[in-house]
C-alpha positions, -999 to 999 in steps of 0.1 A, spaced: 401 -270 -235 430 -265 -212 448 -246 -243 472 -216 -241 465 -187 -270 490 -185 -294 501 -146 -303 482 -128 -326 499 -123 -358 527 -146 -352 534 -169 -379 531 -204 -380 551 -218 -411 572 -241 -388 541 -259 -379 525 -261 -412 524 -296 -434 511 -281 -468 504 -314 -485 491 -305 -522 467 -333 -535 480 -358 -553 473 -360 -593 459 -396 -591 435 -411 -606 403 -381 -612 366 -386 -599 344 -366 -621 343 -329 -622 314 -311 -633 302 -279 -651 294 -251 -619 264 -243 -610 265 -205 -613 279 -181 -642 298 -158 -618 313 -163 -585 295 -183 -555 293 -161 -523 282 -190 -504 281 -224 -497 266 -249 -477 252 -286 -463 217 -293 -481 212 -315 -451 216 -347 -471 248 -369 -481 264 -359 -513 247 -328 -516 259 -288 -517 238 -258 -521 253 -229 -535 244 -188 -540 259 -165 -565 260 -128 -579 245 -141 -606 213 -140 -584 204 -179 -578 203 -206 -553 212 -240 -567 212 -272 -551 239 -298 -566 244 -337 -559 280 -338 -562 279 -376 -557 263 -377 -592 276 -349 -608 249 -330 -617 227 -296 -608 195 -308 -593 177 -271 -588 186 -238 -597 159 -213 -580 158 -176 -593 140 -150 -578 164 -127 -561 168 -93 -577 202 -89 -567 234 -110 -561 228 -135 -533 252 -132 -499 241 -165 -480 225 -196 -483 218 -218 -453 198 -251 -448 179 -270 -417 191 -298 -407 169 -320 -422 169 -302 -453 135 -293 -454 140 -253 -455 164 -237 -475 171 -200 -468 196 -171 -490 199 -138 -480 207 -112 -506 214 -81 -515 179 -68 -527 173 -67 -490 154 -99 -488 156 -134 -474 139 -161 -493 129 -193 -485 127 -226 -510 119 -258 -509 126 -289 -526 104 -297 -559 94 -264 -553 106 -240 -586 90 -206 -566 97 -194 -532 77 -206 -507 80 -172 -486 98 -142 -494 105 -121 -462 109 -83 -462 115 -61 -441 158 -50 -440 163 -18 -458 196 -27 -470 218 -59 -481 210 -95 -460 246 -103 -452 243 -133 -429 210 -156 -425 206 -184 -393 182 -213 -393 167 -232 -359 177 -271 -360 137 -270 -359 135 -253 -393 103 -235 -375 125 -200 -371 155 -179 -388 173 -147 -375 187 -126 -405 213 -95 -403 213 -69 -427 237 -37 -432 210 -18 -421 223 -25 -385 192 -44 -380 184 -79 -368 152 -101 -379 131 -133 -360 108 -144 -383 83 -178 -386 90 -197 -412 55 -214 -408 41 -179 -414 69 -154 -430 58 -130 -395 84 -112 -377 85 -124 -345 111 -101 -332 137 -71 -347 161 -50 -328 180 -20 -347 213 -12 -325 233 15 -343 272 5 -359 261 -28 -357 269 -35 -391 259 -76 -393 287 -98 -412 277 -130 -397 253 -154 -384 253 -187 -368 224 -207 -346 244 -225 -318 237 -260 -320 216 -277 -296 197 -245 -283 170 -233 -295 169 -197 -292 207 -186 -292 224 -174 -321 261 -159 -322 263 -125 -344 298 -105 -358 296 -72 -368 317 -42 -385 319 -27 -348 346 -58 -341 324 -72 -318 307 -109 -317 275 -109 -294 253 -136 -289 212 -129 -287 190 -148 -277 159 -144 -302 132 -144 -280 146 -113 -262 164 -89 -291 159 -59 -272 196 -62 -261 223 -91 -264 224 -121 -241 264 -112 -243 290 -93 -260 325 -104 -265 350 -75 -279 378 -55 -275 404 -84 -292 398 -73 -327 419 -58 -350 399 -59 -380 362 -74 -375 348 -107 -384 334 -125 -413 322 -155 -404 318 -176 -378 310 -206 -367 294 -226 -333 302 -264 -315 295 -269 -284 302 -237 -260 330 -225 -285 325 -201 -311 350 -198 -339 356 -165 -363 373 -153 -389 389 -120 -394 387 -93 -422 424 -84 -424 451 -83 -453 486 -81 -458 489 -103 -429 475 -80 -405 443 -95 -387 438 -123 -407 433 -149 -377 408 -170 -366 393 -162 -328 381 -192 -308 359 -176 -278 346 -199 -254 307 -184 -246 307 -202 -208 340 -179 -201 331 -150 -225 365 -154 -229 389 -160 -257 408 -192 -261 426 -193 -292 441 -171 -318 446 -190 -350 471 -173 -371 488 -181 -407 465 -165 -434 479 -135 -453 446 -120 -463 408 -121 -452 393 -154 -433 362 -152 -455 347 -184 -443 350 -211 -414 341 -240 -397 344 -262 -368 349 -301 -374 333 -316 -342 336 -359 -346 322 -377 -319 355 -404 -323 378 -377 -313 356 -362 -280 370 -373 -248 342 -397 -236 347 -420 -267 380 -425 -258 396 -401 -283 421 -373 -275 393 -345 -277 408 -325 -304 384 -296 -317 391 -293 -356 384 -264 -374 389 -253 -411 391 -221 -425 389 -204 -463 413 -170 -474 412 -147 -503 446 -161 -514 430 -192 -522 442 -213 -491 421 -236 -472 436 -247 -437 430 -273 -413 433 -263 -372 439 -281 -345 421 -263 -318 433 -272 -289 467 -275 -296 494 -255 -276 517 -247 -306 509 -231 -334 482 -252 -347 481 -255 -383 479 -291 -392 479 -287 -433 474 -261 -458 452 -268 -495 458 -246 -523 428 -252 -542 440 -241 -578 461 -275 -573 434 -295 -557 423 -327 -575 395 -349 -564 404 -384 -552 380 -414 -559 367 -426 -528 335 -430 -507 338 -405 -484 313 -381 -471 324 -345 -476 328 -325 -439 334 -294 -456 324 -274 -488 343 -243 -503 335 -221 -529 357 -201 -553 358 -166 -571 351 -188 -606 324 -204 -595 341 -235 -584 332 -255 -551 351 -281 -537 340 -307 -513 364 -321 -490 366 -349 -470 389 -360 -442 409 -391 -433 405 -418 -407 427 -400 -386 420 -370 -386 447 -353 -395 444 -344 -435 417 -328 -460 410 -344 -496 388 -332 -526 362 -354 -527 347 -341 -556 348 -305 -578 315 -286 -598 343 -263 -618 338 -229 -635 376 -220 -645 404 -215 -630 400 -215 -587 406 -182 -572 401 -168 -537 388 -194 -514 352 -172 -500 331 -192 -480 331 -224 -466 304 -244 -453 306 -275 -428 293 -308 -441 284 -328 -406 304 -357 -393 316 -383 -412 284 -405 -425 263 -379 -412 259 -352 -431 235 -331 -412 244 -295 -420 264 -277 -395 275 -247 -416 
């Protein structure tokens, strides 16, 4: 990407255009999907849609285009860590702490599978663009391949202190998938083969990752720190198994994350082949990244408490959830340079910023997140 790293834990207020939405005119907000705080957020697969999970053990599925809750699913014993979608939003999978992964389906009010197996808490679930095979990560220290045709484990691997905090299938391959763990290493396995990782990228770390996300060859993360202290981003190149870019600005934990691919910015449609990437903090801040820029790269900062929906058409590229309850989804300008709230599903006041979710390119929203 022909960037240099910036330092780790230098700050980058200099650079930063916080730009505070504007109280215009409101679209509709509408009542949130959960009664206690959404732990995830994702793509359905389809425009104008989110999908949620929550402590308060469901899955729901919203059309934030119209306003309302289209499916709630219940099942889950426990609070629910992840939710993740195919592509085409044919298979929807959540990860929870009752140690299972389930998987629903649209007009569907049961599961369709319910995988077991993990002896403690799913943290982080991973879906093939086929929607024919997931990988899930427990706190067990244990990874699962299973067939979503079937609900058979195709594969497991146990590999002690690898605590799993995050899962994400690399686009465009169909058997790689990038893993963080406690252990303040990110490896990348290669399902068919889980009897040892296909790679292992560490010793950069100060406090380990929390999410992550994949584009191309890069791999982005998102660091557990506070006060400050390790709460970066970590863009690793997996050609180089080397690190490119240390994203720093937070004050508290990176909790979710995303990359922002758009084919008009890539370098053989003529753009200037900018790699965007968003990120979501406990303090409630959402910020867009430049990726490949050689100063500090923070392009804008969104405090959601004072985020207000604009009215427009656009297709969200990016969902985050709160402590209330509340998701946002966010689109971004022509140019590329500036997030808006496309639309709000409100619970109360906005608190911590938790997970994010990417939304696919403008007038695509395939699920990337």
């Amino acid at each position: 990407m022909g960037c240099a790293p910036s330092t780790p834990n230098a700050r980058d207020v200099a650079y930063t255009m916080t730009r505070p939405v504007a109280p215009k005119a409101r679209a509709p907000t509408f009542p949130a999907a959960h009664t206690e705080m959404a732990n995830g957020v994702a793509s359905s697969g389809a425009a104008g849609e989110w999908l949620s999970c929550s402590e308060d053990k469901t899955v729901a599925l919203v059309d934030w285009a119209a306003g309302r809750v289209v499916h709630s699913w219940r099942g889950h014993q426990k609070g629910v860590h992840r939710v993740v979608a195919s592509p085409n939003g044919n298979v929807i999978l959540s990860g929870s702490r009752d140690t299972t992964v389930r998987v629903w389906r649209r007009g569907q009010a049961e599961a369709a599978l319910t995988l077991r197996g993990h002896e403690l808490s799913v943290m982080a679930v991973a879906v093939a663009e086929d929607g024919q095979q997931a990988l899930s990560g427990s706190r067990d220290c244990s990874l699962r391949h299973w067939d979503l045709a079937t609900g058979a484990t195709k594969g497991r691997c146990h590999l002690e202190q690898n605590v799993v905090t995050c899962l994400k299938w690399v686009p465009g391959e169909t058997s790689l998938v990038a893993q963080g763990s406690e252990d303040l290493r990110l490896r990348l396995w290669d399902v068919r083969t889980l009897s040892r990782p296909a790679a292992v990228l560490e010793n950069e770390y100060v406090y380990f990752p929390l999410c992550c996300d994949c584009s191309g060859p890069y791999v982005l993360t998102g660091s557990n720190g506070f006060n400050s202290v390790g709460c970066e981003l970590r863009l690793w190149d997996r050609r180089t198994l080397k690190q490119v870019h240390v994203l720093t600005g937070h004050d508290q934990a990176v909790t979710g994350c995303a990359l922002l691919p758009d084919t008009a910015l890539r370098p053989e449609t003529g753009g200037g082949g900018r790699l965007l990437a968003a990120s979501g903090c406990k303090d409630g801040e959402v910020r867009l990244w430049d990726g490949t820029a050689d100063e500090p790269p923070c392009m804008q900062v969104i405090t959601t408490a004072r985020s207000r929906p604009f009215p427009t058409d656009e297709r969200a590229r990016l969902y985050v959830s709160a402590a209330s309850g509340a998701i946002y989804a966010l689109g971004i300008d022509d140019d590329a340079t500036a997030l808006t709230a496309v639309a709000i599903g409100s619970g109360g006041t906005v608190g911590d910023a938790l997970a994010i979710g990417g939304g696919g390119t403008v007038g695509d929203a395939r699920a990337n997140g």
